[in-house]
C-alpha positions in Angstrom: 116.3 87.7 71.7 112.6 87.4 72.2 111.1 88.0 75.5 107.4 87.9 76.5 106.7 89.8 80.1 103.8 88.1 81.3 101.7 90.2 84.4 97.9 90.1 85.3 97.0 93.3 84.2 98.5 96.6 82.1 97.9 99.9 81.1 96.3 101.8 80.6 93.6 99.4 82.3 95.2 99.5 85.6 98.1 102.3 86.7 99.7 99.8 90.1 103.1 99.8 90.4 104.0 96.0 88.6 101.8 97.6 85.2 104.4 101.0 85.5 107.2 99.0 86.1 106.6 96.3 83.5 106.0 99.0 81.0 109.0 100.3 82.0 111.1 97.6 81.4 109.6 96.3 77.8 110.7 99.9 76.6 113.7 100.0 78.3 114.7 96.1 77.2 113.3 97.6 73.3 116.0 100.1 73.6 118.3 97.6 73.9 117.5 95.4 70.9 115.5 93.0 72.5 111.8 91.9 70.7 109.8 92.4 73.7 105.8 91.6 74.1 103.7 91.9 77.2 101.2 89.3 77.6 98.0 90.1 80.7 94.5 89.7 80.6 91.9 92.1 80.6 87.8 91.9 82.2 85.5 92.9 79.2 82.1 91.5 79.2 81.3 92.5 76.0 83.4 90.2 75.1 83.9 86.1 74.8 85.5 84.5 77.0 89.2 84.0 76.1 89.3 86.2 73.1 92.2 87.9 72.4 92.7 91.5 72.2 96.2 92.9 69.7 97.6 96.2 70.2 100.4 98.4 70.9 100.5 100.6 74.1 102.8 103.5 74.3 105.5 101.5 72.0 105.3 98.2 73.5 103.2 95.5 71.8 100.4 94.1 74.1 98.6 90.6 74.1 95.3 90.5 76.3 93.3 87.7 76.7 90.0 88.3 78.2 89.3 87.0 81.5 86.2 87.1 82.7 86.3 84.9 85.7 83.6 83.2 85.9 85.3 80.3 87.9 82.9 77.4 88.5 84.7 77.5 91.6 87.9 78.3 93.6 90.5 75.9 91.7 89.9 77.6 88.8 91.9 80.5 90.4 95.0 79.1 90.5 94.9 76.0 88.2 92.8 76.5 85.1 93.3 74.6 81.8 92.1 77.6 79.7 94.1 80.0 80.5 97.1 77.7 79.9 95.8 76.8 76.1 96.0 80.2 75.9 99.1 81.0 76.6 100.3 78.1 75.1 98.5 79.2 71.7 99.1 82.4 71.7 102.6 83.3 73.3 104.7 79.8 72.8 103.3 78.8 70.0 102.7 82.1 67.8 105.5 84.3 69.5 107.8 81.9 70.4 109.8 83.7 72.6 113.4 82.7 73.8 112.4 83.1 77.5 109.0 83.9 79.6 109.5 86.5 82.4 106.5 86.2 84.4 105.6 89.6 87.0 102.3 88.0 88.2 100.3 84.6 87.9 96.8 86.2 88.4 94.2 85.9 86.5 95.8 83.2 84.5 97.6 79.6 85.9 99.8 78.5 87.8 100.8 75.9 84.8 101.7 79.0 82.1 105.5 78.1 83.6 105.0 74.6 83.6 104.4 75.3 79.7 107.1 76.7 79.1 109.2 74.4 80.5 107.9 71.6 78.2 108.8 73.6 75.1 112.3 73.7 76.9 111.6 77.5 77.2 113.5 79.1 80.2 111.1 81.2 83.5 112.5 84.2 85.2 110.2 84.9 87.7 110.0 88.3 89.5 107.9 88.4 92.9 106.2 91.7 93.4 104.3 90.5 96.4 103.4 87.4 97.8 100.3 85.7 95.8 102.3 82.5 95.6 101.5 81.9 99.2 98.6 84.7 100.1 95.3 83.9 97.1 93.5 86.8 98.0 95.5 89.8 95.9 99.0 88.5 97.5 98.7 91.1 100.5 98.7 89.3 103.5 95.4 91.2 104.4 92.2 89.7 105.5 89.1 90.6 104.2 88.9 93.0 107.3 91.4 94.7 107.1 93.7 93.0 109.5 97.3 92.3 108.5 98.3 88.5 108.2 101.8 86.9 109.0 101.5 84.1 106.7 98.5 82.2 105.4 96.9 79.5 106.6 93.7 77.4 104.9 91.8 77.2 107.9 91.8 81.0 108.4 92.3 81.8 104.3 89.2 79.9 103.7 86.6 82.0 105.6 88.5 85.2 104.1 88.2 84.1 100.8 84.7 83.3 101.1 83.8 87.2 101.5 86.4 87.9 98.9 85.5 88.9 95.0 87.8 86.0 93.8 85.4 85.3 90.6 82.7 87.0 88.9 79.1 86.0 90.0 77.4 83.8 87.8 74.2 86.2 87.3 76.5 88.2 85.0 77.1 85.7 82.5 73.7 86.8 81.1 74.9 90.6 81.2 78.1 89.4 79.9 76.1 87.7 76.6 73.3 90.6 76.4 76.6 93.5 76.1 78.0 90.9 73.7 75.5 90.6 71.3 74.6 94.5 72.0 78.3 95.5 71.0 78.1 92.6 67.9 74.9 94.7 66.8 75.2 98.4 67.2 79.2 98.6 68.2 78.1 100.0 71.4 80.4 99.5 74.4 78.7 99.5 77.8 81.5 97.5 79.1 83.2 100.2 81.6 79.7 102.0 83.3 78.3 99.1 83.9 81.8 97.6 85.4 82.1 101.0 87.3 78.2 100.7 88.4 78.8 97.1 89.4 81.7 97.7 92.0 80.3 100.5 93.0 77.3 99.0 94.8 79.4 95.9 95.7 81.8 98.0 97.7 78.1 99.6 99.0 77.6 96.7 101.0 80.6 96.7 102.9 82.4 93.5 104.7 80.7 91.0 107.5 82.8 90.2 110.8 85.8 88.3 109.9 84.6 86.0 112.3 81.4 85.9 111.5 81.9 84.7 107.4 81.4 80.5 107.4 83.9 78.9 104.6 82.8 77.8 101.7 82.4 74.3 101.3 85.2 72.6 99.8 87.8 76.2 100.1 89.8 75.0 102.5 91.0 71.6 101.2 91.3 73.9 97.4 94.0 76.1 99.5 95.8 72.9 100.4 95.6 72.1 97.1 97.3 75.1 95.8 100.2 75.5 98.2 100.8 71.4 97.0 100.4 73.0 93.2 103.0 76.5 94.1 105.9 74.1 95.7 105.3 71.4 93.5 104.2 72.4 89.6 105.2 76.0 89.5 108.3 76.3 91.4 110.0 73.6 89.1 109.6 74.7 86.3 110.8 78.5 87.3 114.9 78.8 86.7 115.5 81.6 88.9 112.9 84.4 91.3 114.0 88.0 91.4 112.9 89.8 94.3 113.0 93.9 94.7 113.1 93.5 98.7 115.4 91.1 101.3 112.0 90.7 102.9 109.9 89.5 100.3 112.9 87.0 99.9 112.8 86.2 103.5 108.8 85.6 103.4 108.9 83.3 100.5 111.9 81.5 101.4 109.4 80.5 104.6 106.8 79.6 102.7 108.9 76.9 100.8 111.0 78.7 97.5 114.3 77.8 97.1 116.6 80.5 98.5 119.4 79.2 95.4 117.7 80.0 93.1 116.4 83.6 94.5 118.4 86.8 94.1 117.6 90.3 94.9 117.4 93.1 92.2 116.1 96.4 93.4 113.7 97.9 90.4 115.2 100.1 88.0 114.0 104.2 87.9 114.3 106.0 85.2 116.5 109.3 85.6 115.6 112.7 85.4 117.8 115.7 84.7 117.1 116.7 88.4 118.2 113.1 89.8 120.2 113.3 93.3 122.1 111.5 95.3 120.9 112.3 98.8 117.6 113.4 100.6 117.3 116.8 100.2 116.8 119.3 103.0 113.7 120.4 104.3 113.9 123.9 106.5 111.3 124.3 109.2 108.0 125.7 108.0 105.0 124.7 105.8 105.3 121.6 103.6 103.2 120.3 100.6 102.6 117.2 101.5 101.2 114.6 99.0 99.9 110.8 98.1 100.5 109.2 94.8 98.8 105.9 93.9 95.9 103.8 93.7 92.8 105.2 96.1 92.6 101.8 97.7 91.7 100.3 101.4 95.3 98.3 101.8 96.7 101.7 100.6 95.4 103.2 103.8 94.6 106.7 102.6 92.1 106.9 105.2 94.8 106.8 107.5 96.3 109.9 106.1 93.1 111.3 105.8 92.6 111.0 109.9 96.3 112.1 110.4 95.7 115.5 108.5 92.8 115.7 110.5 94.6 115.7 113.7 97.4 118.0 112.4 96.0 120.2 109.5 94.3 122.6 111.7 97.4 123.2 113.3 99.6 123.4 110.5 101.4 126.7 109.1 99.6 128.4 106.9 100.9 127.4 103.5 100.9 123.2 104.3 98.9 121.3 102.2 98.1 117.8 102.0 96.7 116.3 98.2 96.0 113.1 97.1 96.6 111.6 93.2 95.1 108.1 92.0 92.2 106.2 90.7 89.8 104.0 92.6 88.4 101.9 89.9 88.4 98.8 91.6 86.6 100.2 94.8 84.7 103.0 93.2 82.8 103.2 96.8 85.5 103.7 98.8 87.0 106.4 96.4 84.1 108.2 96.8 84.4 108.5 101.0 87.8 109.8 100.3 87.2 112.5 98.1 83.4 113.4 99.9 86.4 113.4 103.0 88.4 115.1 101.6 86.4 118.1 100.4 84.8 118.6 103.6 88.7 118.8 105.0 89.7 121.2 102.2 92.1 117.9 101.0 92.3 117.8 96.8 91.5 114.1 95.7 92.7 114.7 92.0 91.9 111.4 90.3 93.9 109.4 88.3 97.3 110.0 86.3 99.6 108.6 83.9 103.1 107.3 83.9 104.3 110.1 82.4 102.7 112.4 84.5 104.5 111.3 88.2 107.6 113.5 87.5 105.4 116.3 87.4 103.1 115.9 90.6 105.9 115.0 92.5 107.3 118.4 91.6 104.4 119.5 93.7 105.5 118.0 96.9 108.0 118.1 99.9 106.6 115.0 101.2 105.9 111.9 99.9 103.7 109.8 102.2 102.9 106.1 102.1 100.7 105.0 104.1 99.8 101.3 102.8 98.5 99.1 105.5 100.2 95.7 103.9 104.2 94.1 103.4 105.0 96.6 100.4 107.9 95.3 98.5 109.5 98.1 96.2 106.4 100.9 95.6 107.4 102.7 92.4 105.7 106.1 94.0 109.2 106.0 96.7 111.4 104.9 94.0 110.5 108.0 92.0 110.6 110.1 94.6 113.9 109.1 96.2 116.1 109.7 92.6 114.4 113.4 92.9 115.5 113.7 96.4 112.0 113.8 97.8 111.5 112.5 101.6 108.9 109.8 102.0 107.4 109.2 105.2 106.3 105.8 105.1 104.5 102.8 107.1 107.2 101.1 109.0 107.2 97.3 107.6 107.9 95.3 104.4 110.4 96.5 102.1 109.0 100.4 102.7 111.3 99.9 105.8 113.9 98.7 103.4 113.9 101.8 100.8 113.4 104.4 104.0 115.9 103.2 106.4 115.7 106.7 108.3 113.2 106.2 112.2 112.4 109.5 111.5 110.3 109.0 108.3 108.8 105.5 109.5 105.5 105.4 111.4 103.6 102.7 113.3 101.2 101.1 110.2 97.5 101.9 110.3 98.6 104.6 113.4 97.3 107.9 111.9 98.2 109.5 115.7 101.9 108.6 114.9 101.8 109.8 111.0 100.2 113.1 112.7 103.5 113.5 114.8 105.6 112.7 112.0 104.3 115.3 109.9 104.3 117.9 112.6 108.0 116.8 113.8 109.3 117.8 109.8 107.2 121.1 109.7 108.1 122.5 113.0 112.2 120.7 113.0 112.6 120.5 109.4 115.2 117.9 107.9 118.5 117.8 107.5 120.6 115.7 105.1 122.6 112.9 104.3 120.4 110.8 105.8 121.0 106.8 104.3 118.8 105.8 101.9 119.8 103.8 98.8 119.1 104.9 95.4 117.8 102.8 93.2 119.6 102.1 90.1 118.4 104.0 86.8 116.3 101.9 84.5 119.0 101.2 82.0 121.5 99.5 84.4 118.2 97.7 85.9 117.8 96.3 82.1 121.0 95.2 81.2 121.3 93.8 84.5 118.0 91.6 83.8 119.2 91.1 80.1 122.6 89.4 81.4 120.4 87.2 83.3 117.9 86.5 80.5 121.1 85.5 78.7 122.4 83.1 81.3 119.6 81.6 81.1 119.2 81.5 77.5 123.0 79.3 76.9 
């Protein structure tokens, strides 16, 4: 069987949770005989417009097309000709796989399913969050900062009108200057000026919500999508997998078809040390630690200001460290580790799949402190099969995965993460304490093979 994954982005360009888990999956379906490419897109502007990029990551073949997204404007996002030519080219035509499992739409069309369904090709969908109904990043979080409950055009069009949803037409010229530079001298300035380029953006900061005027023409180009999602996409997908009852619940609102949804946590892989149950913590100094991208929804701030109210008054031996890369908000990275050097708080950077096992062996403590619906983060997955608590924010699916009060704190409420943190040092925590473990990455393969082969009769 052939299988193309298709996502927005991959590794090692970006290190989220859907690229880990996608890789994940390709090697895991590999192992189990199936012919397995990943199809994404990738932002070079040394680089034309749609060009496509061949290579092998880590075992798994790759496909990017390059995306540079300079949208002539906001329809482009979600219904773009281009980007369906070249899927159509490069993945039906010239892979020809058996069936498309798509992980995320961005960055390409809302018609790539729609494809595949006229070359009689089946769509597994699996929803990692809810861009089908929320265009800006599928968080439910307004340019702001403030959490949404469901999107609306007349207040989506104002948020998107702040939001980076396309590249700004000024660096077209860069784009064909780095072009012809890399064509000349095979010099890639690509990735420092990229880096340079969000960092002053994310400089400037963000107006008033209330204050941004909507850009003319956004709001009836929202309408327009949500007609596209429920109408073109949704047809043409067989079935939606979904890692949380709530992200189910959400979408089912918005409009998907509850038949054809079905819930399918996201496999792990094991480790030699895998348990079964939460292990105990005794009273006394805890390590405790963040794992993931250095992000504003992610809300490490809000750790940052909890550790601020407690660290003083921790026992001597409790730490608090912080893991990830900020490359798509270079600015704000920047406050966090200045932050977090003034509070005596390591901000180590980025890290690799393979290196999670090993940071986490660091830690007590898991937290998550993300400021948006989570579905299934892979940072809780990995440390639940190791027995690590997680104290995280207390909606979405983190509610979901961390079913115990006492590791659940009011979101964005760093007074509340602060008494949470204190509560384990000076108590300490005692198991069993109910929370599910996820199923290994194997089982979570064959179970997606069975249904790849359902589909496929």
């Amino acid at each position: 069987m052939k299988v193309c994954l298709v996502t927005h982005q991959f590794l090692p360009d970006h290190r989220s949770g859907v690229e880990i888990y996608t890789h994940r999956l390709a090697g895991a379906l590999k192992a189990l005989g199936v012919e397995v490419m990943v199809y994404t897109t990738r932002k070079d502007l040394s680089r034309r417009e749609g060009s496509l990029i061949e290579e092998e990551w880590e075992g798994v073949p790759v496909r990017r097309v390059v995306r540079n997204l300079f949208h002539e404007d906001f329809t482009k996002t979600f219904d773009d000709p281009l980007a369906e030519h070249l899927f159509e080219t490069h993945v039906l035509e010239d892979f020809r796989p058996d069936l498309v499992h798509v992980h995320h739409l961005l960055h390409h069309s809302l018609g790539l399913p729609e494809r595949a369904q006229k070359k009689a090709v089946p769509v597994l969908f699996t929803l990692h969050d809810y861009w089908l109904e929320c265009p800006r990043f599928g968080q439910f979080l307004r340019v702001d900062g403030q959490l949404c409950s469901s999107a609306d055009p007349g207040n989506c069009a104002p948020c998107l009108s702040a939001s980076p949803w396309r590249n700004p037409p000024k660096l077209a010229r860069v784009s064909t200057a780095l072009r012809l530079l890399r064509q000349a001298t095979s010099l890639d300035l690509q990735a420092p000026l990229q880096h340079l380029w969000r960092k002053r953006k994310g400089k400037r900061g963000h107006p008033f919500f209330a204050d941004i005027p909507a850009a003319p023409g956004l709001e009836a180009a929202l309408v327009t999508r949500k007609r596209q999602v429920l109408e073109r996409l949704v047809p043409a997908v067989d079935r939606f997998l979904s890692p949380s009852e709530f992200l189910i619940q959400k979408m089912v609102a918005f409009g998907l078809p509850r038949d054809r949804m079905q819930k399918q946590p996201l496999g792990i892989p094991r480790t030699r040390d895998a348990v079964s149950q939460i292990r105990d913590l005794p009273a006394g100094p805890l390590r405790f630690g963040y794992l993931g991208s250095v992000l504003p929804p992610k809300g490490v701030h809000v750790l940052l200001d909890a550790w601020e109210k407690f660290g003083k008054e921790a026992p001597p031996g409790s730490s608090l460290s912080i893991h990830g890369g900020s490359g798509s908000d270079p600015a704000y990275g920047e406050k966090i580790r200045s932050r977090g050097q003034r509070m005596g708080v390591p901000v180590c950077g980025g890290y690799g799949p393979g290196e999670i096992g090993g940071l986490l062996q660091g830690l007590d403590v898991l937290v998550v402190p993300s400021l948006w619906y989570e579905n299934s983060p892979v940072t809780i997955l990995d440390a639940r099969v190791r027995g690590i608590p997680c104290l995280v924010s207390d909606l979405g699916g983190m509610k979901e995965l961390v079913p115990e009060p006492r590791l659940r704190f009011a979101m964005g409420d760093a007074g509340a993460l602060s008494d949470r943190m204190r509560s384990l040092v000076e108590e300490g925590l005692r198991s069993p304490m109910s929370s599910p473990l996820p199923p290994s990455l194997e089982d979570d393969a064959k179970k997606t093979l069975s249904v790849y082969r359902s589909m496929c009769r």
